[in-house]
C-alpha positions in Angstrom: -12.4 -35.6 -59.9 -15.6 -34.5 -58.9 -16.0 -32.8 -62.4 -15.2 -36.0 -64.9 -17.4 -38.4 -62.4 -20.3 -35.8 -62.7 -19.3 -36.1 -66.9 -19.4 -39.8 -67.1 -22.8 -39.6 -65.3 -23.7 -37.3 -67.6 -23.0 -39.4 -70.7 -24.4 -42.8 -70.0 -27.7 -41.7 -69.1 -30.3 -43.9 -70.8 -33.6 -42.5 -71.7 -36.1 -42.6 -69.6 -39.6 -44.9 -70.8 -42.1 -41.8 -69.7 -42.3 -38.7 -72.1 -42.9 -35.2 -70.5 -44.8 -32.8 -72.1 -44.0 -30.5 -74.5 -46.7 -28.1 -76.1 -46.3 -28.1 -79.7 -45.9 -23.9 -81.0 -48.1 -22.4 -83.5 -44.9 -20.9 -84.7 -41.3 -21.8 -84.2 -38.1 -21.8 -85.7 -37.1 -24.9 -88.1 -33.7 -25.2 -87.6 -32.9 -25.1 -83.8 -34.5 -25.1 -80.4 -34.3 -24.3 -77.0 -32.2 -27.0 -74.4 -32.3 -26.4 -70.8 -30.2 -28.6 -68.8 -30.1 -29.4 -65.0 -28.2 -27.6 -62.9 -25.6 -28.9 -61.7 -23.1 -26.8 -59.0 -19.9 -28.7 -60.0 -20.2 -27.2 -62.9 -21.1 -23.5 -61.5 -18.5 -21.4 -63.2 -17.6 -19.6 -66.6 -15.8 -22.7 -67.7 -18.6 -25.2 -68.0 -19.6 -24.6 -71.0 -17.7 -27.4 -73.0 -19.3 -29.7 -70.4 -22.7 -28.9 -70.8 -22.4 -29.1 -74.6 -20.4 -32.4 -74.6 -23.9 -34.1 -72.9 -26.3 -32.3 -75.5 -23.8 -33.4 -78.3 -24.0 -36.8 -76.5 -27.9 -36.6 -75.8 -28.5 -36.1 -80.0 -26.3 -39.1 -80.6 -28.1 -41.0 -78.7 -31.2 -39.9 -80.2 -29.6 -40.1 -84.2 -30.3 -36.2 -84.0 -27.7 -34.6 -86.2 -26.2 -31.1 -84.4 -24.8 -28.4 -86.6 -23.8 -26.6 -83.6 -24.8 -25.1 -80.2 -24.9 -21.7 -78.6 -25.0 -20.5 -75.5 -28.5 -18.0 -74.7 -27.0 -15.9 -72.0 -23.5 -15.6 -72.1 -21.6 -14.8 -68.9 -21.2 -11.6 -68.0 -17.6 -10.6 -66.2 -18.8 -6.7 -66.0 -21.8 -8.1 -64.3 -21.3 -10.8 -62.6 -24.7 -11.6 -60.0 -26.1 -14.0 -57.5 -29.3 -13.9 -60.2 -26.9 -15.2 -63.4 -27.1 -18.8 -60.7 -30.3 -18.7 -59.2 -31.9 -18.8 -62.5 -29.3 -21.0 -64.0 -28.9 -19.4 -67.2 -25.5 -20.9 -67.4 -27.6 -24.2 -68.4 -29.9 -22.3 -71.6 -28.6 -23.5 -74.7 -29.4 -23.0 -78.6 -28.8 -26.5 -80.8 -29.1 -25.8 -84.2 -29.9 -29.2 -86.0 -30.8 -29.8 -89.7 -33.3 -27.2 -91.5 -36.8 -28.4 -91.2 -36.2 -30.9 -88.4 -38.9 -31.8 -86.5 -38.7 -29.9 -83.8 -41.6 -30.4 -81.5 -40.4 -34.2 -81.6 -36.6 -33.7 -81.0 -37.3 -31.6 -78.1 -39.7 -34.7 -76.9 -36.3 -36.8 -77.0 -34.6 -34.5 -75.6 -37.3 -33.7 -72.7 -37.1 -37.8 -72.1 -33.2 -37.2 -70.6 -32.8 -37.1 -66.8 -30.3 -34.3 -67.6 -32.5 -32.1 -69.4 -35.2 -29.8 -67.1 -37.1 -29.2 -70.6 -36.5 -28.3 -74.1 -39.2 -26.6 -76.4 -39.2 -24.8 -79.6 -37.8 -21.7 -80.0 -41.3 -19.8 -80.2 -41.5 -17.0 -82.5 -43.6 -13.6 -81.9 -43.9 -10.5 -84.1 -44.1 -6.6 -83.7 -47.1 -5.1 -82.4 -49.3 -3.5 -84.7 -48.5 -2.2 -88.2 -45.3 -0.4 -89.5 -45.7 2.9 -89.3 -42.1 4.4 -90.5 -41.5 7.9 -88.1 -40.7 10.7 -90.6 -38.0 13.2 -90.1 -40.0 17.3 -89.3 -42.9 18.2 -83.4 -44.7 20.0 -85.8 -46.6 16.8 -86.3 -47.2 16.8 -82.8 -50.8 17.8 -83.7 -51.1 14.4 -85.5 -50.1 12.3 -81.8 -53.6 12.5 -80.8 -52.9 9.8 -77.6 -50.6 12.2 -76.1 -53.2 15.4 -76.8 -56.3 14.7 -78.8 -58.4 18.4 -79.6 -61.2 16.1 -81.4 -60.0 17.6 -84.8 -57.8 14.6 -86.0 -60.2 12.4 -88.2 -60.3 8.6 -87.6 -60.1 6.6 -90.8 -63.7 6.7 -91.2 -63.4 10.4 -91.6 -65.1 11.1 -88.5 -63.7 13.8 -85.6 -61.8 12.1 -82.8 -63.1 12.3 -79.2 -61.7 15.2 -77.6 -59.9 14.3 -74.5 -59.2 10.6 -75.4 -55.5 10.3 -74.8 -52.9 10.1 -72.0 -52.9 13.8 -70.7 -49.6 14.1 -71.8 -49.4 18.2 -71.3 -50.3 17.7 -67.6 -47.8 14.9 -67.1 -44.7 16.9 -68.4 -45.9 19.5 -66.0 -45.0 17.7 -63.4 -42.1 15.1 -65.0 -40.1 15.8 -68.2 -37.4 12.8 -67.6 -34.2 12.1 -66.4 -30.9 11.7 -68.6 -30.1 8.7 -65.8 -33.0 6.5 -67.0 -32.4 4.3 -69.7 -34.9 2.8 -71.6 -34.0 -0.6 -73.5 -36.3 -0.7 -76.8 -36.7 -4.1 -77.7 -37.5 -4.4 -81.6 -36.5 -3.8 -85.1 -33.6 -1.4 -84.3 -33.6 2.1 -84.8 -32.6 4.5 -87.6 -29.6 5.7 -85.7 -28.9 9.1 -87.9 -32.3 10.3 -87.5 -32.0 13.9 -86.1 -34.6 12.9 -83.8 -33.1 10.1 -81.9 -29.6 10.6 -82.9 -29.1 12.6 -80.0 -31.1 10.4 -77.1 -28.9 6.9 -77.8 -27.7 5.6 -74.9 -23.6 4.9 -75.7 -22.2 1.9 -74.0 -18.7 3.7 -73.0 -16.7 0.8 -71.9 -16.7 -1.1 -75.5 -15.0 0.7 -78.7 -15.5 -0.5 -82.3 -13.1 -3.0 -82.7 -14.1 -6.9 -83.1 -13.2 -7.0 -79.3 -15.8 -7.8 -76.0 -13.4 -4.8 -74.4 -16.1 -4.4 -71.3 -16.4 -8.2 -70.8 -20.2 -8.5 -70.9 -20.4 -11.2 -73.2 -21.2 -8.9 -76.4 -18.8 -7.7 -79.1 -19.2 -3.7 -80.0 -21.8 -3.5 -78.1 -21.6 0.4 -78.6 -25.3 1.3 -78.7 -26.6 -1.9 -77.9 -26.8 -5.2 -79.8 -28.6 -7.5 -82.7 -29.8 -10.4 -81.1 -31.6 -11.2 -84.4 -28.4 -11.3 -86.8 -25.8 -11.7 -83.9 -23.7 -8.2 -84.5 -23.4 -5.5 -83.6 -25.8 -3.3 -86.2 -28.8 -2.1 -84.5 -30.1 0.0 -87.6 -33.7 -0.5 -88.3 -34.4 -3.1 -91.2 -38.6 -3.0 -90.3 -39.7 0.8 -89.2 -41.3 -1.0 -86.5 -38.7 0.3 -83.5 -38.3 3.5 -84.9 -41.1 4.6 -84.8 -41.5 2.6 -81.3 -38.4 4.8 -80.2 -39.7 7.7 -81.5 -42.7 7.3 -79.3 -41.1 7.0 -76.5 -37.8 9.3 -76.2 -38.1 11.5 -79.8 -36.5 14.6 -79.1 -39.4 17.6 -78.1 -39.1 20.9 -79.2 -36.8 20.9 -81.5 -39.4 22.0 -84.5 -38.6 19.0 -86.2 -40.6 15.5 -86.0 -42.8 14.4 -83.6 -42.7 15.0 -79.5 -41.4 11.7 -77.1 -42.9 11.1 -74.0 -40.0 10.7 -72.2 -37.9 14.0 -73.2 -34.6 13.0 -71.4 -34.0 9.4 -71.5 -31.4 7.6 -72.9 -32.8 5.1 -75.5 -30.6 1.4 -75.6 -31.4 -0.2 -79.0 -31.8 -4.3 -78.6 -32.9 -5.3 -82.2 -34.6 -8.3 -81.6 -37.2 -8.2 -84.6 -35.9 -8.9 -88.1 -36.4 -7.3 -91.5 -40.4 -9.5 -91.3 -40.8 -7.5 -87.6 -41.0 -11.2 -86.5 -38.7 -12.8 -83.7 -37.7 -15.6 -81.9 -38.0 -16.1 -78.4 -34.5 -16.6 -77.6 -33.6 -13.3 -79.1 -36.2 -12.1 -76.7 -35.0 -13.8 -73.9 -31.2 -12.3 -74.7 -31.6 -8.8 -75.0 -33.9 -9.0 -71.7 -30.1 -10.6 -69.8 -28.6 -8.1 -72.0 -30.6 -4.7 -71.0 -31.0 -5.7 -67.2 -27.4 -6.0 -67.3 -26.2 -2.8 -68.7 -28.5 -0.8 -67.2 -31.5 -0.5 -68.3 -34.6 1.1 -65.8 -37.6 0.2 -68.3 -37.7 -2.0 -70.7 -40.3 -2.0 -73.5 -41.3 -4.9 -75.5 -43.9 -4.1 -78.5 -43.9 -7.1 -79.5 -46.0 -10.7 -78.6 -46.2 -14.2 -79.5 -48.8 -16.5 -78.8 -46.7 -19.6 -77.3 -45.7 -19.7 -73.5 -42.0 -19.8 -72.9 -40.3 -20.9 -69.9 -36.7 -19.6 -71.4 -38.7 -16.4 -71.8 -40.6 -16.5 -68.6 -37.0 -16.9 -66.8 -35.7 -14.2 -68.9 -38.5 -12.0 -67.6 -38.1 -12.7 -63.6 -33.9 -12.4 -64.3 -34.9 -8.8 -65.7 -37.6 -8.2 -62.9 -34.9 -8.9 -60.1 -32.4 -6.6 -61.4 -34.7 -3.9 -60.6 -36.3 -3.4 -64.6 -39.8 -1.8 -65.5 -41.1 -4.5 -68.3 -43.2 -2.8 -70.6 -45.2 -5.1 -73.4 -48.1 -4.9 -75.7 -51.4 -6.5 -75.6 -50.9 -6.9 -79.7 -53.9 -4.3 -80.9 -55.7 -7.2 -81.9 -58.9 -6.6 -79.5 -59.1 -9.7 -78.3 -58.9 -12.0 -74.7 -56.0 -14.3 -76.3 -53.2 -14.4 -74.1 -50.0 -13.2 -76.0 -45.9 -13.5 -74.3 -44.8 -11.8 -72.4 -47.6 -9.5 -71.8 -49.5 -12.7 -70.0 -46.7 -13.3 -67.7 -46.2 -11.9 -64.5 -45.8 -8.0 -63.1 -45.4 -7.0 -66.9 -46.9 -3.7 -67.3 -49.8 -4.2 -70.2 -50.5 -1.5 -72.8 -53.3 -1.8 -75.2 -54.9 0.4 -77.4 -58.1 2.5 -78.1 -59.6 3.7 -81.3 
């Protein structure tokens, strides 16, 4: 009884005469946005989503906003089920897809208006981190990875010597710490070339899910067996940009094996969350997914070489959900040389990597 009062509340709200504020991106997507809706603990359970999207149906109509359909950000998890899936209410995230080339930054002003709505904003969109620079198959290039070792006899592209010594004392560092198979690191990008006899070997298997159109583990992601594409929806996490190969490659490339180039971690298991497309550009919802997703698989380190230029407070929640569950957040300062702040670098306890010449 409770329920269907709390749903007739919901659906005769009138809009309120005051507007809140919602910062207009400098890049967003055109055909959907980002809806999150108060919390409400009657509705606290795996079952509430046909309620919650009843009211944002009945929010557009109210608003002559046309929705093609809605989806659900973070999906429950029954493998994972936590105290931190309510305190940071993700049951109440929604995507609402609307007509193409909407105007977004005024629909989610309409939306914003509704006594049932904490805030809805554009779903922001960022892009990889520096240029594509495709990893090719045979560590004899090792010699060429002058931030892990730099000898001074690498050339910059003016043609002059490096700096002997500039780089991240990489030899010393394995002396003491080579890696642990029990870490998993969560790349979050374009995917990774999964045949490349490199990585091949270092791709961290989701053994409770089999190929076979079904969620079998229950976490709220279809053959999820190396990970997931947050960008397309499916499960192929191949690489369509170069960008997270040669991200993954950095970090966990097989080392001394003669072929390729050397990884930093030599041990880790590497969980592919493509969350760039084939333009190495995302959305922030993707973003904000395959953070819920990797915190709640397992993930220990999560690296993000990616940015955007927009604030995000799905994102920002994504990030704390992640942070709670124990996860290393790892993302790049964009290698633009600059003071701008970029997401989610800016935000909170994220680790922030930049880059020398």
């Amino acid at each position: 009884m409770k329920t269907l009062l709390f749903l007739i509340i919901f659906l005769t709200l009138n809009l309120r005469d005051t507007s809140r504020e919602v910062i207009i991106s400098k890049s967003y997507a055109e055909d959907h946005f980002i809806v999150k809706l108060k919390f409400n603990p009657f509705l606290a359970s795996l079952n509430s989503n046909f309620i919650y999207q009843k009211v944002i149906y009945e929010i557009a109509s109210c608003n002559n906003i046309t929705v093609q359909r809605i989806k659900r950000i973070f999906p429950p998890d029954r493998k994972n089920q936590t105290d931190l899936y309510l305190k940071f209410e993700l049951e109440t995230y929604f995507l609402v897809y609307t007509d193409y080339r909407s105007d977004i930054p005024e629909i989610c002003r309409k939306f914003a208006d509704n006594d049932m709505v904490d805030f809805a904003e554009p779903d922001y969109i960022g892009e990889a981190a520096g240029k594509t620079n495709p990893v090719k198959p045979n560590d004899e290039f090792f010699k060429r990875q002058w931030a892990l070792y730099n000898d001074g006899t690498i050339k910059t592209t003016s043609g002059k010597p490096g700096k002997k010594g500039a780089d991240m004392n990489v030899l010393k560092g394995w002396e003491i710490e080579k890696g642990s198979e029990e870490i998993i690191v969560a790349i979050l990008d374009s995917g990774v070339k999964t045949d490349h006899p490199d990585l091949k070997n270092r791709l961290w298997v989701n053994k409770d899910e089999i190929k076979n159109g079904i969620d079998d583990d229950g976490n709220g992601f279809v053959d999820d067996i190396y990970g997931y594409n947050f960008a397309y929806d499916n499960s192929n996490v191949r690489d369509d940009g170069g960008h997270g190969t040669n991200i993954a490659g950095t970090i966990g490339a097989e080392t001394n094996n003669t072929i390729g180039y050397a990884g930093i971690d030599q041990r880790c298991k590497l969980m592919i969350c493509k969350n760039l497309d084939n333009e190495n550009t995302g959305e922030y919802s993707w973003w904000a997914a395959s953070l819920y997703y990797a915190a709640n698989n397992g993930a220990r380190v999560i690296n993000m070489s990616e940015g955007g230029y927009d604030f995000s407070r799905t994102l920002a929640t994504a990030v704390k959900f992640a942070q709670e569950k124990g996860c290393l957040i790892v993302a790049s300062m964009m290698n633009k040389n600059n003071s701008d702040p970029y997401y989610p670098v800016a935000l909170p306890d994220v680790l922030a990597v930049g880059a020398t010449d």
